[in-house]
N, C-alpha and C positions, 0 to 999 in steps of 0.2 A: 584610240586612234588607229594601230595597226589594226586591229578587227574591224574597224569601218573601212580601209583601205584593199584589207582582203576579200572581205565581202561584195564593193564596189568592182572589183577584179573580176571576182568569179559570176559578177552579173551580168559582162561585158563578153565575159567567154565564151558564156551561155547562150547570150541573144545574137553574136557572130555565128555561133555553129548549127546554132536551130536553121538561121536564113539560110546558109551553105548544104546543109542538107535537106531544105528544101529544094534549093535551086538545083541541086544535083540531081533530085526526085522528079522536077521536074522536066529537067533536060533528056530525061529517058522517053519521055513522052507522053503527052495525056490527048489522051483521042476521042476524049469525050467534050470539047468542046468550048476550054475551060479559056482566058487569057490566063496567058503566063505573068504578068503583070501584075496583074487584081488582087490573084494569089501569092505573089511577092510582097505587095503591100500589107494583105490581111496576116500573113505570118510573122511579118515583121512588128506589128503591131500587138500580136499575142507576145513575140517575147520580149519587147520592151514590156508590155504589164508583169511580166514573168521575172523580170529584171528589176524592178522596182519595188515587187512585192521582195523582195529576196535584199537587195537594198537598204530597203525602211523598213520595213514589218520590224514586229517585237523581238527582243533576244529574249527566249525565256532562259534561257540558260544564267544570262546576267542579270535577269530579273530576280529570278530565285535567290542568286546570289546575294544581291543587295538587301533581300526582304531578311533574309537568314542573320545578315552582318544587323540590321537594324532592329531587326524588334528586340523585343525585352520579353527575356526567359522566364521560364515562370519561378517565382520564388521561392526561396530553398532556407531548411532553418539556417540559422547559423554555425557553422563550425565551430564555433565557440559552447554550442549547446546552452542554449539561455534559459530552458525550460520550456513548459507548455502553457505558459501565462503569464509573459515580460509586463503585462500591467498590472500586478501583482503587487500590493502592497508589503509584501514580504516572503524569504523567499525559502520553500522548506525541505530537506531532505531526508530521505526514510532511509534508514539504515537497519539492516536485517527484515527482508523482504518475504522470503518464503516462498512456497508453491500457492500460486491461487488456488481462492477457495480453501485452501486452507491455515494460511498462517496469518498471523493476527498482522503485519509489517503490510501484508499486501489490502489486508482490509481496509487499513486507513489508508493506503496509497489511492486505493478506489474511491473515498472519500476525499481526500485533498485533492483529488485532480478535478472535484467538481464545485468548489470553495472557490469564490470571484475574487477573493482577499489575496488568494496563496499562489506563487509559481515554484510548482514543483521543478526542481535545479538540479535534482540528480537523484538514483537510487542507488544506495550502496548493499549488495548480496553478498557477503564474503565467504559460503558455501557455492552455491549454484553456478555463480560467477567465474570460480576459481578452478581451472582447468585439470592442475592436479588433485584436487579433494572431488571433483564431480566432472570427469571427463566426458561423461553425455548429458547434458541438458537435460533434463524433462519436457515434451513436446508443449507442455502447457507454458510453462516459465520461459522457452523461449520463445514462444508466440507472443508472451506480454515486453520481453526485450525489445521484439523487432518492433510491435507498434508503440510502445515507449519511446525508441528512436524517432519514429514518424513523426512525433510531440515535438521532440526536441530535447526529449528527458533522454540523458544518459544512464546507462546500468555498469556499476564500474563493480571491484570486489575491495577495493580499498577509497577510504573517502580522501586519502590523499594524493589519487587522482582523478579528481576534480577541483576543478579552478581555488583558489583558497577563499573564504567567506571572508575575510577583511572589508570594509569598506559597505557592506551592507550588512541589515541585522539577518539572521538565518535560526530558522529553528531546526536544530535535529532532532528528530525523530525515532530514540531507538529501540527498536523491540524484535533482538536479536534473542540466540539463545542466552538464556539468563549466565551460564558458566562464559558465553564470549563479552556481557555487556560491561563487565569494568574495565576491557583493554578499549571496546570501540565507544565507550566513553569518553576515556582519555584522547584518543585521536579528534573526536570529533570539535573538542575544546581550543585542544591545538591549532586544527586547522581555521580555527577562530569563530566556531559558533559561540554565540550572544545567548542564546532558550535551549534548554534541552528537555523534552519530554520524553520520559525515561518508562518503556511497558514494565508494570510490576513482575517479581518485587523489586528489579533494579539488579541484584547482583547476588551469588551463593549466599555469602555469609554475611552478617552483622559488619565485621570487620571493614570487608572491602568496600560494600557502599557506604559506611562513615569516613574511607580515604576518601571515595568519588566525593563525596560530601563538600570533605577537607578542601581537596584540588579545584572544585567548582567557586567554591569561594575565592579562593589565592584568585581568578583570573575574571571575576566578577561575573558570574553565568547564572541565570536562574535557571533555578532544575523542578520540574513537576514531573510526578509519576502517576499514570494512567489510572488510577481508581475510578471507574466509574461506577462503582455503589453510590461515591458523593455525592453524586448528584442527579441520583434516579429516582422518579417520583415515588416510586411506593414506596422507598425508604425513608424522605421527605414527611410524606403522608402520616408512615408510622408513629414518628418520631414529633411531631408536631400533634397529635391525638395521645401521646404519653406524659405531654408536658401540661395536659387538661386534667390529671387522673395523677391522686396519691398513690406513690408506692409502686408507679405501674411498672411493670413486666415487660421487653421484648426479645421477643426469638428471630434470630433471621435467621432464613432456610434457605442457601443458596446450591440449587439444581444443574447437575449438568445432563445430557440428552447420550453418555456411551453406551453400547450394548456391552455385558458382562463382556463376550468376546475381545472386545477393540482394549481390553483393560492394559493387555501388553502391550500394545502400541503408546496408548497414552500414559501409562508410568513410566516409557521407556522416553519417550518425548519429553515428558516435565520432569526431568528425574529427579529436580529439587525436592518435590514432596508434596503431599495434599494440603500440607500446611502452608508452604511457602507456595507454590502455585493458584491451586484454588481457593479454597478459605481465607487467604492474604484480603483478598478485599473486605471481608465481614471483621478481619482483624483493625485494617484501618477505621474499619467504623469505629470500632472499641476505641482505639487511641483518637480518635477524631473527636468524637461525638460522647464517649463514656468516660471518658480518661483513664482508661485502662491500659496500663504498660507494666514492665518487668518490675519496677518499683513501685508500682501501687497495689499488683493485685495478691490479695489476699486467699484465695483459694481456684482450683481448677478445678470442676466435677465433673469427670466424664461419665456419660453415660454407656456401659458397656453390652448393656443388649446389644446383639449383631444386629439389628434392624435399624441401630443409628451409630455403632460403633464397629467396624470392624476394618482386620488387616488384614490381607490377601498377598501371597508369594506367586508370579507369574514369570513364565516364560518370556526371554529377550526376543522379541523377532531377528530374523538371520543369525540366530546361532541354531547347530545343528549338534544331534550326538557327534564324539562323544566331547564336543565344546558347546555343550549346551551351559547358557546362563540365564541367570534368575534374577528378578529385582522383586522389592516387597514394599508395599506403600499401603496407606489408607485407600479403600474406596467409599468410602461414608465416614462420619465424625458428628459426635454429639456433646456439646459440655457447657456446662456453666461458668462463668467468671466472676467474680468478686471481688469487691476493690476495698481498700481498706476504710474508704469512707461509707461502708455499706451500701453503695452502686450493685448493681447486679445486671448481668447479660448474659441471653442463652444464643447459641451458635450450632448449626443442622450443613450440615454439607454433604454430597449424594452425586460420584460421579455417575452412577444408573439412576437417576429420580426424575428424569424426566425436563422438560423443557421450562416448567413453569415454577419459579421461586417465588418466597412471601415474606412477607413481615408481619408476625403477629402480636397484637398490644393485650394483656392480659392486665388485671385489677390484681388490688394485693390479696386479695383470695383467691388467685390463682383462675378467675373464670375469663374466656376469652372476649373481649370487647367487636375486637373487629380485626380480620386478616386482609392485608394487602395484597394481591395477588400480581406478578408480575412475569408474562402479560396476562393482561384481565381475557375474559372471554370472548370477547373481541377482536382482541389483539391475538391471540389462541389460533382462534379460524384464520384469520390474515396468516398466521406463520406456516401453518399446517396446510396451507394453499403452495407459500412460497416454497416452503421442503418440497412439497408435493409436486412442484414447478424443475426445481434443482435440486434436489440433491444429493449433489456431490456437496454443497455447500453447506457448510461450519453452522448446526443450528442457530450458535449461540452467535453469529454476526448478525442474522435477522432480529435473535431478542435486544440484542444490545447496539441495534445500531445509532438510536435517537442518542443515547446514553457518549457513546465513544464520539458524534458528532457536535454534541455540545460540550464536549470536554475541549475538543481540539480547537472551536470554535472560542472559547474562554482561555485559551493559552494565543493564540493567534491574536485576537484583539486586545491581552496584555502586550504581548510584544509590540505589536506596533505602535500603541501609547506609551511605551514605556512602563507600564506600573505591575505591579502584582496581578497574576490570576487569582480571583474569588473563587471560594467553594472548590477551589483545587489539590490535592495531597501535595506538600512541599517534600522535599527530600528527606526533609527531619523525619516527617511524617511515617516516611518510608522506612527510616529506620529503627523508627521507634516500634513499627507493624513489625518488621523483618524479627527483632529482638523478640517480639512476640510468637512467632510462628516457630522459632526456634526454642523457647520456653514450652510452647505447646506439645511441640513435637518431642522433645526429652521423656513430657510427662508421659502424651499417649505409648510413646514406644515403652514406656517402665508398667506402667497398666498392663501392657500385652505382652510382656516380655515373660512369664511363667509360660 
């Protein structure tokens, strides 16, 4: 009301003083012929229009205002952080994330976030995250923060800040470094995950993952651990053509893609060991599928040619003279196992062997039936495009990504039924491999210890 009041004011002021300085203009004198009058009327009639426009016309000023006070903002996630998928029939969190492209935490996070089942609810990185153990980011890790937040997905360094999982069921997801995964085990339980999917082999020693075991129990949590040899078709394949054939034979040969170079990186990375790192899946097979554990097997035979046996002492990256340090691990492994019910299983492991792993089914006379190839030659050229496309990127996520997709996909629609995942390593599992890898590893290191 005063702005119409003032406005109407200064409309009145305006159309008085226009007339008065006409009239004043014309009282000087016009000698061209004009009446004085006509020209009183017509100016007066301009600023009444002048007056009226100024009057009534629009206020854009309160126009804007009110548009600004009335619309509706554009939508923003919630403060609460709910994830990148609240239709989500359950809701998961990856714990020990990595550097993209290269740690195995980030691979499935890439994977879960495109699962119509899952809302991812938060990442937990308790290196990269944590200000005093990693005070500059990586420009990679924190590109994926910032559009993780975009999501709605928080990146926190401890899982106990984020909201507590009470009240829905939640899978954690953890595949941190194996010496940090039996403390962010525990937390994750706590803070009341229902699933845990646990990256092999779960934790150092025997000991600890048969506590995590213990403790999963007391609080009623089921725990799988990430083997996906389980359920890889060439191993399937193998193993289904030896159950046609007496007596038969197989070897799995499980390949990784390092250049001799990158070997102190990667012993320095898995420092648990070629046993407990890589070869752990070909052991779960054993205890899976052969029934092969510390209590049944009756013999180890390594093969000690360097061409399938051998142990390498290599330089720590960042250490310099004169703090230089050295670690020493298998980069290849070859051996036989034996059970006491005359089972028999042979085992190839090859961190320089290249991309392509097999399963080989042999007769009892030792002659080869048929090898599995994985991936087949097909699948070959499809990867050696994709490397050839990226990379910086972890061969072994292109070979195995159908493998680690239908693993998580089999733990996800347990949890939301409630029931057991099929065809998935259970934590027994786990430790009945782990007891093995450390049985393994006594023996090869007493072989190579002259």
């Amino acid at each position: 009301m005063a702005i119409s009041n003032l406005k109407f004011g200064l409309a009145y002021t305006l159309c008085i003083q226009f007339v008065l300085q006409v009239d004043s203009f014309l009282d000087l004198g016009f000698e061209i012929g004009l009446d004085k009058s006509l020209v009183q009327i017509v100016t007066a009639g301009i600023a009444f229009l002048i007056s009226m426009a100024i009057l009534f016309g629009k206020d854009e000023t309160t126009t804007s205002t009110v548009k600004a006070a009335t619309s509706v903002p554009k939508k923003k996630k919630s403060s609460k952080q709910e994830g990148n998928n609240t239709s989500g029939e359950v809701d998961v969190v990856v714990v020990g994330c990595g550097i993209p492209k290269r740690g195995m935490g980030w691979y499935h996070l890439t994977q879960l976030l495109d699962m119509p089942k899952v809302n991812v609810r938060g990442v937990v990185e308790p290196f990269f995250m944590n200000s005093k153990l990693c005070p500059k980011q990586p420009t990679t890790f924190a590109d994926l923060v910032s559009s993780l937040a975009d999501d709605g997905v928080p990146c926190v360094d401890d899982v106990t800040k984020l909201p507590s999982f009470e009240g829905k069921t939640t899978i954690c997801l953890i595949a941190g470094r194996t010496s940090d995964n039996p403390k962010l085990f525990k937390s994750c339980i706590d803070h009341g995950a229902k699933v845990i999917y646990l990256e092999k082999p779960g934790a150092p020693t025997v000991g600890e993952l048969q506590a995590m075991s213990d403790y999963a129990k007391t609080k009623d949590v089921k725990v799988y651990l990430g083997y996906n040899k389980n359920v890889t078709p060439y191993v399937q394949k193998a193993l289904k053509l030896s159950k046609t054939l007496d007596d038969a034979h197989i070897t799995f040969c499980h390949n990784n893609s390092y250049s001799v170079n990158d070997l102190n990186e990667c012993f320095s990375r898995n420092s648990e060991g070629m046993m407990k790192n890589m070869a752990i899946h070909e052991l779960a097979l054993l205890v899976t599928f052969f029934g092969v554990t510390t209590d049944t097997i009756s013999e180890l035979k390594i093969n000690k040619n360097k061409l399938f046996t051998q142990k390498l002492t290599v330089w720590v990256p960042g250490t310099t003279v004169p703090n230089e340090k050295y670690i020493s691990d298998f980069s290849r492994v070859g051996f036989k196992a034996s059970t006491k019910s005359g089972k028999a299983v042979s085992v190839m492991a090859d961190r320089c062997g290249g991309n392509v792993s097999f399963a080989s089914v042999k007769d009892k006379k030792g002659m080869e039936i048929e090898k599995f190839e994985f991936p087949d030659a097909e699948a070959q050229k499809k990867l050696e495009d994709q490397c050839a496309a990226d990379p910086d990127m972890m061969p072994y996520f292109f070979v195995q990504s159908d493998d680690y997709l239908t693993l998580k996909n089999l733990v996800v629609d347990a949890a939301i039924s409630g029931a057991d995942a099929q065809s998935v390593a259970t934590i027994d599992i786990g430790v009945e491999a782990l007891k093995l890898a450390e049985y393994c590893t006594e023996q090869l290191n007493l072989a190579f210890s002259a």
